[in-house]
C-alpha positions in Angstrom: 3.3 34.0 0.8 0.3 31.7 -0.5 1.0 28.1 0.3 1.5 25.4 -2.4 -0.7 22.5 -2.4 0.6 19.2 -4.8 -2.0 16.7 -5.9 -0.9 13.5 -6.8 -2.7 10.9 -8.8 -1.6 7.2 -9.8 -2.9 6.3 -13.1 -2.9 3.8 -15.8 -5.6 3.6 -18.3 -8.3 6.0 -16.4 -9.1 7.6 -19.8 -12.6 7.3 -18.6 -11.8 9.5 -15.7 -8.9 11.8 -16.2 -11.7 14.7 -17.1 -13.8 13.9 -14.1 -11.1 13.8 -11.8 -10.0 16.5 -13.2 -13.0 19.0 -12.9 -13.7 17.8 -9.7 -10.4 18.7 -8.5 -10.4 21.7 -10.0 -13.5 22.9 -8.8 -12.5 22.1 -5.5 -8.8 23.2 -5.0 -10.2 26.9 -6.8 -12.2 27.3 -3.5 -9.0 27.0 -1.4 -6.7 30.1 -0.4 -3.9 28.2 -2.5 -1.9 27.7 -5.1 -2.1 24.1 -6.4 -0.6 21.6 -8.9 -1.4 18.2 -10.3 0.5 15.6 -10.7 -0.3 12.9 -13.0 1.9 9.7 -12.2 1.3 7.5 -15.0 2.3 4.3 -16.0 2.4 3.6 -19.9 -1.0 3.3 -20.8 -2.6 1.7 -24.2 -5.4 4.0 -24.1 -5.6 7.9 -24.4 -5.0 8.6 -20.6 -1.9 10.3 -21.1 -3.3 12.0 -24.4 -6.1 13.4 -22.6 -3.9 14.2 -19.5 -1.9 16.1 -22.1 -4.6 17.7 -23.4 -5.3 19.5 -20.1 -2.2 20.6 -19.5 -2.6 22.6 -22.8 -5.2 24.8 -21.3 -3.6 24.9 -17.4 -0.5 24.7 -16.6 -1.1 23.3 -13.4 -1.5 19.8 -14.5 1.8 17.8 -14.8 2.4 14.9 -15.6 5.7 12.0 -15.2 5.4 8.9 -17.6 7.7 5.6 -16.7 9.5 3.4 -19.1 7.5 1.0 -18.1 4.9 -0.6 -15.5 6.2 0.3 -12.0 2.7 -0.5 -10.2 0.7 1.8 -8.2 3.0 2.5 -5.2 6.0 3.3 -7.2 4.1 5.9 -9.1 3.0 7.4 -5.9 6.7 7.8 -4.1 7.6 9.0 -8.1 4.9 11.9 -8.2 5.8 12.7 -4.2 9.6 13.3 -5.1 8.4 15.4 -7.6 5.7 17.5 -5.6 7.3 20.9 -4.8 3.8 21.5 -2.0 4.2 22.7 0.9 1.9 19.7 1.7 0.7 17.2 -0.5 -2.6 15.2 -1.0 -2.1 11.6 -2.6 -5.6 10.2 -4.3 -6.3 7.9 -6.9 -8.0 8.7 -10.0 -10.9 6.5 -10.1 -12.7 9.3 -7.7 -13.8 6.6 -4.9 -12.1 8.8 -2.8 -14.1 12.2 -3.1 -11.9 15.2 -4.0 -14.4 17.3 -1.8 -12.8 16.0 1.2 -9.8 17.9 0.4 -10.2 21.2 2.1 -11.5 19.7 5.4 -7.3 17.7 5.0 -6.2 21.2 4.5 -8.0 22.5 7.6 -6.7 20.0 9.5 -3.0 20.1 8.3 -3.0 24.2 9.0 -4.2 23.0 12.8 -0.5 21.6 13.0 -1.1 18.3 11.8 1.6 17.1 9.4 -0.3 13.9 8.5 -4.1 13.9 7.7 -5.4 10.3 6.8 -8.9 9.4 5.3 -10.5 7.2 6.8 -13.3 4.7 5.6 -17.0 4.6 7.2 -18.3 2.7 4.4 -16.4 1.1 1.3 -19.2 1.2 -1.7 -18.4 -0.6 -4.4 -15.9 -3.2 -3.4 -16.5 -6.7 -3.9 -17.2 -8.6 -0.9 -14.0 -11.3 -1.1 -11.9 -8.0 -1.2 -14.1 -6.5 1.8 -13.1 -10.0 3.5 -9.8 -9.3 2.9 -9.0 -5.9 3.7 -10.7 -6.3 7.3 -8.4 -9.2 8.1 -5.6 -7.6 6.8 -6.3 -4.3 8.9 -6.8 -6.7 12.0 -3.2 -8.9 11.4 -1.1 -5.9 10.2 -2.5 -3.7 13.7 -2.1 -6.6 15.6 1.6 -7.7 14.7 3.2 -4.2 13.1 5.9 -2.8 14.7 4.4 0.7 13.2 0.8 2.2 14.2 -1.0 2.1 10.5 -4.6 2.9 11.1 -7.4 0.7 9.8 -10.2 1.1 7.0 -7.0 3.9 5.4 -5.8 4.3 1.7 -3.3 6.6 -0.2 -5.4 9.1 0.6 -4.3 11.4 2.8 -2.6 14.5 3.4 1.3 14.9 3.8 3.2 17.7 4.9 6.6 19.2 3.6 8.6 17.8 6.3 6.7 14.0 5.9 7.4 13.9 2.2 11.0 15.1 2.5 11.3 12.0 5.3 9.1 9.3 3.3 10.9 9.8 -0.1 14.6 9.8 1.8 13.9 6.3 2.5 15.3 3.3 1.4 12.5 0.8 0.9 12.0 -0.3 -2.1 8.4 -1.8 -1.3 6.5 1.4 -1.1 3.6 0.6 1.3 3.0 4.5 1.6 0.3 4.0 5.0 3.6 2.0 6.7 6.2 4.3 6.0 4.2 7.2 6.7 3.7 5.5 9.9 7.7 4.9 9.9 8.3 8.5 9.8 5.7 9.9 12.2 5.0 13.2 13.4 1.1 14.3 14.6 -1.3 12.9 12.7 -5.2 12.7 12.8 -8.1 11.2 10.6 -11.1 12.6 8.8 -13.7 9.9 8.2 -15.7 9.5 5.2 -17.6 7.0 3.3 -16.0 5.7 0.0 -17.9 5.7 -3.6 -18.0 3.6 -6.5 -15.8 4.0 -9.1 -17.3 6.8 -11.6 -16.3 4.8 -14.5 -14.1 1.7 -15.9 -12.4 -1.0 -14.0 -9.4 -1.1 -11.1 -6.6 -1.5 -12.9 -4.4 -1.7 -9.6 -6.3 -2.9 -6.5 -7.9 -5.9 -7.6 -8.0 -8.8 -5.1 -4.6 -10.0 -6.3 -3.3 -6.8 -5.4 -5.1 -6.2 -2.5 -3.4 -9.2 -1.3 0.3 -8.3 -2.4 -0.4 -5.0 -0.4 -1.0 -6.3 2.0 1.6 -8.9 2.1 4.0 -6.0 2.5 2.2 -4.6 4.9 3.3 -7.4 6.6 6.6 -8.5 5.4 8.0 -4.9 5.7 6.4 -4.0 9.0 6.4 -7.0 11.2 9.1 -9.7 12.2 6.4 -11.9 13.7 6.0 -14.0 11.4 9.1 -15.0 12.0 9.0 -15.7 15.6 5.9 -17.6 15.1 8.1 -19.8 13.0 10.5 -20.1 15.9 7.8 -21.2 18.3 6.1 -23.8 16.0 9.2 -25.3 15.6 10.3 -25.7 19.6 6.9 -26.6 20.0 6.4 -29.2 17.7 9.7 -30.9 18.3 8.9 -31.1 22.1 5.3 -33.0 20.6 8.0 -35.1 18.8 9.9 -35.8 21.3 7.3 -36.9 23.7 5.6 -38.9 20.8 9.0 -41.0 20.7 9.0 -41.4 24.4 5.2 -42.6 24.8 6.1 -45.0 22.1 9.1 -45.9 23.5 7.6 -46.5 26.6 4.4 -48.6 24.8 7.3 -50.5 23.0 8.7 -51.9 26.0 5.9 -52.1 27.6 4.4 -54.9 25.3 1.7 -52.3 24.4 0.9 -52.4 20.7 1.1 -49.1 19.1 -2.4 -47.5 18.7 -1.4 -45.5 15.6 -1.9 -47.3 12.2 -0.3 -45.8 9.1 -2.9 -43.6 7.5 -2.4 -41.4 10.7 1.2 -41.6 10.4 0.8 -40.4 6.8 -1.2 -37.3 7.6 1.1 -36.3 10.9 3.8 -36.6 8.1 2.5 -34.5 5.2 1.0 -31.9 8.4 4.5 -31.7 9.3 5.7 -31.4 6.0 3.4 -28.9 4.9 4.2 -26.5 8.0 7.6 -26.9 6.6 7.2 -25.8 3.7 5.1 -23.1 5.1 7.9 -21.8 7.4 10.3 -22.1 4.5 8.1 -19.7 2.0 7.9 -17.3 5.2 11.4 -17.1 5.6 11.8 -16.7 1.9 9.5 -14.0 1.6 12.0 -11.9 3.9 14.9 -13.2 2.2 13.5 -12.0 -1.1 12.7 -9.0 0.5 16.4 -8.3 1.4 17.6 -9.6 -1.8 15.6 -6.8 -3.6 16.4 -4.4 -0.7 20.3 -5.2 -1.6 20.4 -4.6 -5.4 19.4 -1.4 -4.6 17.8 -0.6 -8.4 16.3 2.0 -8.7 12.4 1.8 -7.5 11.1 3.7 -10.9 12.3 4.9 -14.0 10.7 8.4 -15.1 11.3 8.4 -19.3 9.4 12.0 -19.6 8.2 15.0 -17.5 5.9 17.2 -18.6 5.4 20.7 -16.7 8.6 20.3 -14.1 11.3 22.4 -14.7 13.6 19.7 -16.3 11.1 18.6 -18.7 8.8 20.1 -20.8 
């Protein structure tokens, strides 16, 4: 029986790219001994993406698509288009082709060697902006340093899953959707194919700007990693010992007849540094109490309004 191969791609207004991605993809998956589908996860979109996506999937059949009722963000529409891959293993890439399509079948080679995760993984990153270079390599080097899961370095979405690791990542809970964490979560072998990262073909990033970058990241953080939290813990018993000792050197000073070598401008700033570690510590704490806010409502982390090539829509 010929294995199934799912291709899912995030969108929202790529109408300069759909048709590249497209033949690209189609050119290479034809190559492979496979059958293969792709999955268009799309946010609503002002432009003609989902026209033109609609427009392919009037000549082949292959090419499905999911449309939301509204704008769910990038990794909601990738967890959407993985519960709906049928694959025996899926690929996740995004549709702005700096990730190169003709890395595919070297995933594919690797998954059939037993691996049940293969990750891409950046040489080179053409194309991005330095501040969001800055960014991403500091984010890499906190998240491997504090996370309580392994999630390699210089990684994307882009990567190969198999059955059994979409089955796992899609039964979760988490309603953040950091896919490179919770495929980390689940586990099972995994290796890495390196390769080095184009520009964008055409158009803008219309999710991973720097803001974004940054929000990523922050989950990264926030949904992998208590540390923050015990670095909280230790500012606080170590500042109140400095504290403490302050008041008995001034104590002692006092009674000494020693005037106190601190004027008030230095009392001021010790003041607003403490204050401002406060309120540090407090929008820390409240990032995890947001987190379990959200994780208790338990909405539902997308809201599909139409399918288009699955066997309960269209």
């Amino acid at each position: 029986m010929t294995d199934l191969l799912s291709v899912v791609i995030p969108a929202y207004n790529e109408e300069a790219n759909i048709d590249r991605v497209y033949e690209r993809l189609r050119a290479t998956l034809d190559e492979l001994d496979l059958e293969w589908e792709l999955i268009f996860s799309v946010d609503p979109c002002p432009d003609r993406t989902e026209e033109l996506i609609l427009a392919l999937r009037d000549t082949d059949p292959r090419v499905k698509m999911l449309r939301f009722s509204r704008r769910f963000g990038q990794p909601m529409a990738t967890l959407a288009g993985l519960e709906a891959a049928s694959g025996d293993a899926t690929v996740v890439i995004d549709c702005d082709l700096q990730d190169p399509p003709e890395l595919i079948p070297e995933l594919v080679r690797r998954w059939r060697d037993g691996f049940d995760v293969v990750y891409a993984q950046r040489r080179t990153r053409a194309g991005e902006t330095l501040p969001k270079r800055i960014v991403a390599w500091a984010g890499y080097k906190l998240i491997k340093r504090i996370a309580e899961v392994e999630i390699p370095p210089n990684t994307g979405d882009f990567r190969l899953l198999s059955r059994r690791v979409v089955d796992n990542v899609v039964a979760l809970k988490e309603g953040h959707g950091f896919l490179r964490g919770l495929v980390g979560l689940v586990g099972f072998r995994q290796t890495s194919v390196p390769y080095d990262r184009d520009p964008r073909t055409a158009g803008q990033s219309k999710y991973n700007r720097l803001f974004g970058s940054l929000v990523i990241g922050l989950n990264g953080v926030i949904g992998f990693s208590r540390y923050p939290l015990h670095v909280i813990s230790l500012l606080g018993v170590a500042f109140s010992v400095l504290s403490f000792l302050l008041g008995v050197v001034y104590g002692i000073l006092k009674f000494a007849g020693v005037a106190f070598p601190i004027g008030n401008p230095t009392i001021v700033i010790v003041i607003a540094f403490f204050s401002g570690v406060q309120l540090l510590s407090l929008g820390v704490m409240g990032e995890y109490v947001g987190r379990i806010y959200d994780e208790t409502r338990q909405r539902p982390k997308f809201i599909v309004e139409s399918r288009y090539g699955f066997d309960d829509g269209e």
